[in-house]
C-alpha positions as CSV (number, residue, x, y, z in Angstrom):
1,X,0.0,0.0,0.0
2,X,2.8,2.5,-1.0
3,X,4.4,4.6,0.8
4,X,3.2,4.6,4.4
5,X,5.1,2.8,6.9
6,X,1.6,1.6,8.5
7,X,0.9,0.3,5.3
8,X,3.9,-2.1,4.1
9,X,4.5,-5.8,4.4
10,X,2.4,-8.5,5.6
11,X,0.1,-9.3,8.4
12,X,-3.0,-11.3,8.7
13,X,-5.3,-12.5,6.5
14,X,-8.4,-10.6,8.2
15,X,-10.2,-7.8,7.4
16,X,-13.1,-5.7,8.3
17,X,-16.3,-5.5,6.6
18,X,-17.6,-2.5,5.1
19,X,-18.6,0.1,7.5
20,X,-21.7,2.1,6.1
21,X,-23.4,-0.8,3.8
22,X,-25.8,-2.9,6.0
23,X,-25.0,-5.9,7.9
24,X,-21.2,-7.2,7.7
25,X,-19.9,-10.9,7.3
26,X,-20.7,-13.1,10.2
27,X,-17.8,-13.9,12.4
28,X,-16.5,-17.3,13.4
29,X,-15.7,-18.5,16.6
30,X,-12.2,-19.0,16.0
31,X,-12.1,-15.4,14.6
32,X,-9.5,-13.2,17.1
33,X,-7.9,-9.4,16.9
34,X,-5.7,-7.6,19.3
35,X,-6.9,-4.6,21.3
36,X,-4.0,-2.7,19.3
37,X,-5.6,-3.3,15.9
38,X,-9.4,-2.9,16.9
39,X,-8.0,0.5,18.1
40,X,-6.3,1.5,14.6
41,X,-9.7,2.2,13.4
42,X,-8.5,5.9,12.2
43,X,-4.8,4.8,11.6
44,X,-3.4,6.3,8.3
45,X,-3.7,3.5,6.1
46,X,-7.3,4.6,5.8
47,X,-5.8,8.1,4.3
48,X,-3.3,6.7,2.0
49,X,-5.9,4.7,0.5
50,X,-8.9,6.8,0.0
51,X,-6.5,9.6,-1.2
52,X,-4.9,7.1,-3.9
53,X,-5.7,7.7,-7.7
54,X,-8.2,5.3,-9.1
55,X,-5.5,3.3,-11.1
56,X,-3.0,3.2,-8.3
57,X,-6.2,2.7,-5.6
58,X,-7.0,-0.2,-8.4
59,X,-4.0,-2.1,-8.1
60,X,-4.0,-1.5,-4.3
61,X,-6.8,-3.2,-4.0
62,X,-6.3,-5.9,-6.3
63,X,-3.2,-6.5,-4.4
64,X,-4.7,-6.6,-0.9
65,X,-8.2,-8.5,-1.4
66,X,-7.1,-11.2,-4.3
67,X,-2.9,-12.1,-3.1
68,X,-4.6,-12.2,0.2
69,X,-1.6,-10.2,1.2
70,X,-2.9,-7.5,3.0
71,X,-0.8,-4.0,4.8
72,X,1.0,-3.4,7.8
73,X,3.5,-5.2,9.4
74,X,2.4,-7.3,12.6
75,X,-1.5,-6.7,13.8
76,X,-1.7,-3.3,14.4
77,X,-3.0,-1.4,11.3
78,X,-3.2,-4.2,9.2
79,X,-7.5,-4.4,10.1
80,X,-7.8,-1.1,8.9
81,X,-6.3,-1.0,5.7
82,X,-7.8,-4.4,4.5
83,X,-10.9,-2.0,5.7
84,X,-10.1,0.5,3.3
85,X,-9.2,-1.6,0.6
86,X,-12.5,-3.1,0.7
87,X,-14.6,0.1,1.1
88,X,-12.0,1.5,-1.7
89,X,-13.0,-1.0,-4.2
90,X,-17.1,-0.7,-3.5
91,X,-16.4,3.7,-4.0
92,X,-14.9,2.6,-7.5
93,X,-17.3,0.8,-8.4
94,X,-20.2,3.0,-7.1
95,X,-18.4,5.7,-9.0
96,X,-18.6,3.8,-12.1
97,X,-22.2,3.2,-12.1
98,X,-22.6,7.1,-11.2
99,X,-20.2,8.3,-14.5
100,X,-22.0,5.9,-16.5
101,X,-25.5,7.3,-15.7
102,X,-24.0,10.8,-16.0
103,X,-24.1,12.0,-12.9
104,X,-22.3,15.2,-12.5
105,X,-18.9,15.2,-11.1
106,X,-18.4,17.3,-7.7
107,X,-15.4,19.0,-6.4
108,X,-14.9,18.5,-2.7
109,X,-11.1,19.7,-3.1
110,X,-9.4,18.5,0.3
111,X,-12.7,17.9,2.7
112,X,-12.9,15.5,5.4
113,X,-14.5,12.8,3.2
114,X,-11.2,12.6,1.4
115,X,-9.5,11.8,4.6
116,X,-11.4,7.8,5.2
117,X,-12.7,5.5,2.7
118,X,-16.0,5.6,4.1
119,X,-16.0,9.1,3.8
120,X,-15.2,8.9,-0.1
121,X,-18.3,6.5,-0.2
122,X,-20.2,8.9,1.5
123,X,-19.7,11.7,-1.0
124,X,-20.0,9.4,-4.2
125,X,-23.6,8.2,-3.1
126,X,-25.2,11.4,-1.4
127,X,-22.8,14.0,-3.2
128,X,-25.4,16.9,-2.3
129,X,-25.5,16.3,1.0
130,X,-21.4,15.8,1.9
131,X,-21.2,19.3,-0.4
132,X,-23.6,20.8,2.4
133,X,-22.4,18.7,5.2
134,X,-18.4,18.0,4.9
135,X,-18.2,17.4,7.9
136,X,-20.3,14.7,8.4
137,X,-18.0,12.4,6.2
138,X,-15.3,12.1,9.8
139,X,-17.9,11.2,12.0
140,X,-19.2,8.1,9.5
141,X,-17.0,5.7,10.6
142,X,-17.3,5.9,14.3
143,X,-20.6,6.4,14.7
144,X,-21.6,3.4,12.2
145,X,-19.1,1.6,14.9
146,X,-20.9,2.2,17.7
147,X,-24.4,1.7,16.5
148,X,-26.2,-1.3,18.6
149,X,-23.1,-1.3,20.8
150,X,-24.7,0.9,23.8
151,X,-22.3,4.3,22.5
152,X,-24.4,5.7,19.3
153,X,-26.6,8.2,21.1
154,X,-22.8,9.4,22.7
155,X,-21.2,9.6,19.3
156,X,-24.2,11.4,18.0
157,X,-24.0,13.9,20.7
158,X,-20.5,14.5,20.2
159,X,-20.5,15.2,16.7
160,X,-24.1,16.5,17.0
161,X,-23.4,19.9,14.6
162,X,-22.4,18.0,12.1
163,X,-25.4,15.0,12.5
164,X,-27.5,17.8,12.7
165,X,-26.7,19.9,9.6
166,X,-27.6,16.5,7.5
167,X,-31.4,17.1,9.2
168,X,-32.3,20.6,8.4
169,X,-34.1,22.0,5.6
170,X,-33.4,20.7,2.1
171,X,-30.3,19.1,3.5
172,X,-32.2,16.1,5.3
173,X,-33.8,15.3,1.5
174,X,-30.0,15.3,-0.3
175,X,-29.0,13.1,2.7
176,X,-32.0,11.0,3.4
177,X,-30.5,7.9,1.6
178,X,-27.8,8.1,4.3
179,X,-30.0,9.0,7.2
180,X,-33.0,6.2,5.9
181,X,-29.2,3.3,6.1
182,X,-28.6,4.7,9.7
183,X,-32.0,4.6,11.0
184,X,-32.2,0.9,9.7
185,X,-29.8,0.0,11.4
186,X,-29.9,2.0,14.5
187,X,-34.0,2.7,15.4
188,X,-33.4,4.4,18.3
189,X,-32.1,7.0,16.4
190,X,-33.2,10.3,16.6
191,X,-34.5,11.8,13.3
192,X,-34.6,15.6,13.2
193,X,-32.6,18.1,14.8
194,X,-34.2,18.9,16.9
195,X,-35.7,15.6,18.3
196,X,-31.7,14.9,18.6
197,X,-30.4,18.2,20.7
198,X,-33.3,17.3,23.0
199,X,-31.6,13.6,23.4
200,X,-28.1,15.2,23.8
201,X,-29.6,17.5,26.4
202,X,-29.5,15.1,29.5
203,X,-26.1,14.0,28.3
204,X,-25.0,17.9,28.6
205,X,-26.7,18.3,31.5
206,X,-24.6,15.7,33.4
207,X,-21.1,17.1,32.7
208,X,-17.8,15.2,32.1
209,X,-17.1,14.6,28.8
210,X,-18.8,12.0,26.3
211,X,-16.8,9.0,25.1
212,X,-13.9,9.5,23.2
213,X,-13.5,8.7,19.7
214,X,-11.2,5.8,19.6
215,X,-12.1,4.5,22.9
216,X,-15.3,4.0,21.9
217,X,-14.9,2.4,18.5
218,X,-12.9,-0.6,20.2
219,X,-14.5,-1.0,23.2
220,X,-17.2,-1.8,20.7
221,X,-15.4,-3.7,18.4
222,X,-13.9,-5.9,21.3
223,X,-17.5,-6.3,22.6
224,X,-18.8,-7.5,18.8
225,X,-15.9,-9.9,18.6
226,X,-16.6,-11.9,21.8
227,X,-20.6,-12.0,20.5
228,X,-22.2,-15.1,19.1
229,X,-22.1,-15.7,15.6
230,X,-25.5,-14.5,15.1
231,X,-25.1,-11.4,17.0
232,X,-22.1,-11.0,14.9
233,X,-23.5,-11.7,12.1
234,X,-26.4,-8.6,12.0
235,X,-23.3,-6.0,13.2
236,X,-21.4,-3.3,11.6
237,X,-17.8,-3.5,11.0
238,X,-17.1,-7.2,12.2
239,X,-14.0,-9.1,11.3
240,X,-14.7,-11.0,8.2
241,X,-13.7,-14.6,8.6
242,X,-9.4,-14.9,8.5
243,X,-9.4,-16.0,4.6
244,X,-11.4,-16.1,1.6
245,X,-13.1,-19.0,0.1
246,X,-14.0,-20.4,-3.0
247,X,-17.8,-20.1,-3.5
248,X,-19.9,-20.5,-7.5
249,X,-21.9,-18.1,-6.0
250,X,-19.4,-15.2,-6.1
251,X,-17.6,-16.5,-9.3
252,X,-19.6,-13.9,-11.2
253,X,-20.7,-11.6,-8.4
254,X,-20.7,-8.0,-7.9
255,X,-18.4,-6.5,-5.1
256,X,-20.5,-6.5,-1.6
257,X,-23.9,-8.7,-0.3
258,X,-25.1,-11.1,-3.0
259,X,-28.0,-13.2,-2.6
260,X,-27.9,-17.1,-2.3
261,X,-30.0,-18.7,-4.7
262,X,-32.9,-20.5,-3.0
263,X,-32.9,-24.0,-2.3
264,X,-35.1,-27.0,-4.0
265,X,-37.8,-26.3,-1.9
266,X,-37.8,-22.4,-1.8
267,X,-38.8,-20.1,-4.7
268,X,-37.2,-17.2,-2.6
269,X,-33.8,-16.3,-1.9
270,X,-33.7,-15.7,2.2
271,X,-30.0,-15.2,2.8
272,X,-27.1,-13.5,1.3
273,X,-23.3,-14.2,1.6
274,X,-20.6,-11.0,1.3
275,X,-18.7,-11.4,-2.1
276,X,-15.2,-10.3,-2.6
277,X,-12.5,-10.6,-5.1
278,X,-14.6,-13.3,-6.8
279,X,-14.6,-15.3,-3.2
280,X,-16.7,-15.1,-0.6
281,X,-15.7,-13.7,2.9
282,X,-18.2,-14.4,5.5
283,X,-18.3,-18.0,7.2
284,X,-21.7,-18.3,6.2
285,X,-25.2,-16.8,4.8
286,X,-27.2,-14.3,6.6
287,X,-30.3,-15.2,7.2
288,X,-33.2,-13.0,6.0
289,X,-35.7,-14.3,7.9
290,X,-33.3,-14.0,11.3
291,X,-32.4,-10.2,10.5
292,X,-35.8,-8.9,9.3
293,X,-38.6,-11.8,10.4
294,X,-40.6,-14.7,8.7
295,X,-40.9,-14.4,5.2
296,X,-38.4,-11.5,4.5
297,X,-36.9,-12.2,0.9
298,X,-33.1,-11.5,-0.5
299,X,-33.7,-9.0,-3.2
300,X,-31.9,-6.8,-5.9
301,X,-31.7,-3.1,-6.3
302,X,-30.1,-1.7,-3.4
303,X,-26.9,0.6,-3.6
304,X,-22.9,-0.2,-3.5
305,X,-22.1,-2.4,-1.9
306,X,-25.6,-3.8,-0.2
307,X,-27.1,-4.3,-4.1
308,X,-28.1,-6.9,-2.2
309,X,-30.3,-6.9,0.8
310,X,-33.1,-8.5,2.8
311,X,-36.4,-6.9,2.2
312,X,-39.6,-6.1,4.8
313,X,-41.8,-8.7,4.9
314,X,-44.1,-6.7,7.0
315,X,-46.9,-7.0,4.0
316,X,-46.8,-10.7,3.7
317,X,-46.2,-12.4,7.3
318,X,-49.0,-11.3,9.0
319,X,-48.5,-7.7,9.4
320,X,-51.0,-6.7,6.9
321,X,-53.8,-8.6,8.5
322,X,-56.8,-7.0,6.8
323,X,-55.2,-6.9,3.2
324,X,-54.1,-4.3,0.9
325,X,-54.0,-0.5,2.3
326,X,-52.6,1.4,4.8
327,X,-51.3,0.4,8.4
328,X,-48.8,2.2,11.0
329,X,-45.5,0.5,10.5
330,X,-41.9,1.9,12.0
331,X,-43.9,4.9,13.0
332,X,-45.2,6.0,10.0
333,X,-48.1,5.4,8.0
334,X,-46.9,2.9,5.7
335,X,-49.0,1.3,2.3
336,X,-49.6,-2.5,1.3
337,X,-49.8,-2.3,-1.9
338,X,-50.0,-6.5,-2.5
339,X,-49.8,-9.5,-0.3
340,X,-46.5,-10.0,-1.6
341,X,-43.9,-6.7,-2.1
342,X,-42.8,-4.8,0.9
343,X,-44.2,-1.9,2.7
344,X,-43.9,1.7,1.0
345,X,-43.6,4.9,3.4
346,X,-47.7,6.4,2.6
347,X,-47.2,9.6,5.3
348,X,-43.4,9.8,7.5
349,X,-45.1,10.8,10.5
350,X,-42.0,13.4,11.3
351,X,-41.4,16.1,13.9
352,X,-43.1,19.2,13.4
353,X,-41.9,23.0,14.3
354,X,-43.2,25.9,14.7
355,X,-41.7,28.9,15.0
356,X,-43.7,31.5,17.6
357,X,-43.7,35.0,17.0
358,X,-41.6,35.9,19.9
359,X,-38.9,33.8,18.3
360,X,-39.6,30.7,20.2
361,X,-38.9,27.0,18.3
362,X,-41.8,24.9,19.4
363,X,-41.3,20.9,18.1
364,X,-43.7,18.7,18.6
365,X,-43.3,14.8,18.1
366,X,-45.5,12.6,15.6
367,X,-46.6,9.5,15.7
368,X,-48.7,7.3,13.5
369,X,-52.2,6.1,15.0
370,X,-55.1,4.2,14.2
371,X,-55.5,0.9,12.6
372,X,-56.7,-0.3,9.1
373,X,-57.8,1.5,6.4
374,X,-57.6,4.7,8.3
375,X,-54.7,5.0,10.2
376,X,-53.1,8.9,10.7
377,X,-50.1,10.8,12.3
378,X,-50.8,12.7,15.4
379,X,-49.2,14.8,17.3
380,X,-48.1,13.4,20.9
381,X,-47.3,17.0,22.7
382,X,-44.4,19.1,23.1
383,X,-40.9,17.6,22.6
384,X,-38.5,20.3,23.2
385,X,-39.1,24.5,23.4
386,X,-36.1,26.9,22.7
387,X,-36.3,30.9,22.3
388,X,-33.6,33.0,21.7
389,X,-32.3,35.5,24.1
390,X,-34.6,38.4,23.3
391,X,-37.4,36.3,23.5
392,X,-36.2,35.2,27.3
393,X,-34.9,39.3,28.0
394,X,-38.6,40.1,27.2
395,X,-40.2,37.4,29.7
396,X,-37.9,38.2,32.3
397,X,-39.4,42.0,31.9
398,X,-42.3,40.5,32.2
399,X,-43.8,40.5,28.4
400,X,-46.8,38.4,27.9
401,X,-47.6,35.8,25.9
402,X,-47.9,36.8,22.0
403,X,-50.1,34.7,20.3
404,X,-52.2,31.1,21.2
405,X,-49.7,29.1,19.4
406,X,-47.3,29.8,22.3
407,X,-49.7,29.6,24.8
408,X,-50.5,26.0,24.2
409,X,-46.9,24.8,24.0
């Protein structure tokens, strides 16, 4: 991998999964890392690669996912750049697609999503929204890292500026491929800006400081390594089994998740295996129905590197019990339109805000209610309240209320 000294040699034959692109190979039991390496997670290899022309980044990548050689010498480092290789070579191809439909080419000069392969990722798929949010592109990698590990809500808050600028205005619609990934993966997560400086609140409120950045990221790793196989197996960024095998499945498969071909009995595919290189890296298929409940398919048509993905059977096992039409589903009003394809988004029950006249910020949270055919989003009550500080010099002259509105919030 060039010239970087973290980036030279030999070390194991592991490497990470992808980081933003759904669930990761599942890891086996005999799968082990050092605390040195799960801590690398922002080492430099990351930089040398992403920053690596496309011919050069080519035959980097070439070198480190098919020789099976892969960077750094010893443990430490090594994780990461196999990481970047692999999220290299799914940005290349992603940018293919992209200059073959003629998508317009954007100039990000020397932003933060230069710095990581993720964050080069980042700004091929949702190039609108890393052009309004640069930022956003350094905090990808940890915060995918820490999502279902008990530390997303702390990353969040820490970076919350720059979570929050991909939420506002006609920024959350150029990012809300990104945001619709995260919330998939994370549900907890909070989904406007405002719903998520009213989470970060308490956290301020208590002092000290949140978790740190790289402490984080392994203590979250470490805990993902030592989980079951199937916990493992529905995680971000897990170790990917310590070689690649030879599978007819990948023999002629895209880069990322491909679908297994269902079995004698089965006119579905349920499960998908990770494809790299032309070999397949995970120990074994992920289960649809185990990630996203009876009946959930492996389907086409997804982006990068999850092309491949398990669909919602929400329509078709049982959640749809009185037929075609709308139900509440994920918290928003979502449509049926058959027995058999997944759920569409009718109504996204969102946060609303209102701004007062005396310059207050009212939001109020949403929910969706009601059952078949008829079900709605309502409002649930006050959330969060902010004024400014003329606002709060006029109250504390005793100014009135100045209209309803901010009388009943």
């Amino acid at each position: 991998f060039g010239s970087s000294h973290f980036c030279s040699g030999r070390v194991s034959r592991s490497a990470l999964s992808p980081a933003i692109l759904g669930d990761p190979p599942q890891m086996p039991p005999s799968a082990s890392v050092s605390s040195a390496a799960l801590a690398a997670l922002a080492c430099l290899c990351a930089s040398a690669v992403a920053r690596a022309s496309d011919r050069a980044g080519q035959e980097l990548v070439d070198a480190a996912l098919q020789r099976g050689d892969e960077c750094g010498s010893g443990a430490e480092g090594g994780e990461q750049c196999a990481l970047a290789a692999l999220q290299l070579r799914g940005r290349q191809e992603s940018k293919g697609v992209a200059q073959r439909a003629g998508a317009p080419a954007v100039d990000f000069g020397n932003s933060s999503c230069d710095a990581t392969a993720v964050g080069g990722m980042m700004r091929d798929r949702v190039p609108a929204c890393v052009a309004a949010c640069p930022r956003l592109c350094a905090a990808a990698t940890p915060l995918l890292a820490l999502v279902n590990a008990g530390g997303a809500m702390d990353m969040a808050c820490e970076r919350e500026a720059d979570l929050s600028c991909a939420m506002r205005g006609r920024n959350a619609e150029a990012c809300g491929p990104m945001l619709a990934e995260l919330a998939a993966a994370w549900p907890g997560m909070p989904k406007t800006a405002e719903s998520l400086a009213a989470a970060c609140g308490p956290l301020r409120a208590g002092g000290g400081s949140l978790l740190g950045v790289e402490a984080s990221t392994a203590r979250a790793l470490m805990a993902r390594a030592s989980a079951g196989d199937g916990a493992a197996g529905r995680r971000m960024l897990d170790l990917s089994v310590s070689h690649k095998e030879a599978d007819p499945n990948c023999a002629d498969a895209r880069e990322g998740q491909t679908c297994v071909p269902p079995a004698d009995e089965q006119v579905h595919s349920r499960a998908y295996i990770y494809c790299s290189a032309k070999k397949r890296l995970s120990s074994g298929a992920t289960d649809c129905y185990a990630q996203k409940g009876a009946l959930s398919r492996c389907v086409g048509g997804g982006f990068g590197l999850t092309h491949d993905y398990c669909d919602d059977p929400f329509c078709r096992n049982g959640g749809a019990d009185a037929g075609e039409g709308l139900y509440c589903h994920d918290g928003d009003v979502a449509r049926c339109a058959n027995h058999d394809d997944p759920p569409s988004v009718y109504e996204a029950c969102d946060d609303e805000k209102v701004t007062t006249r005396r310059h207050c910020e009212v939001t109020i949270k949403r929910e969706c209610r009601g059952r078949h055919p008829h079900p709605f989003c309502a409002r649930t009550g006050v959330q969060d309240k902010k004024c400014d500080g003329e606002a709060l010099l006029d109250r504390a002259r005793g100014g009135g209320l100045e209209d309803g509105r901010e009388g009943r919030a």
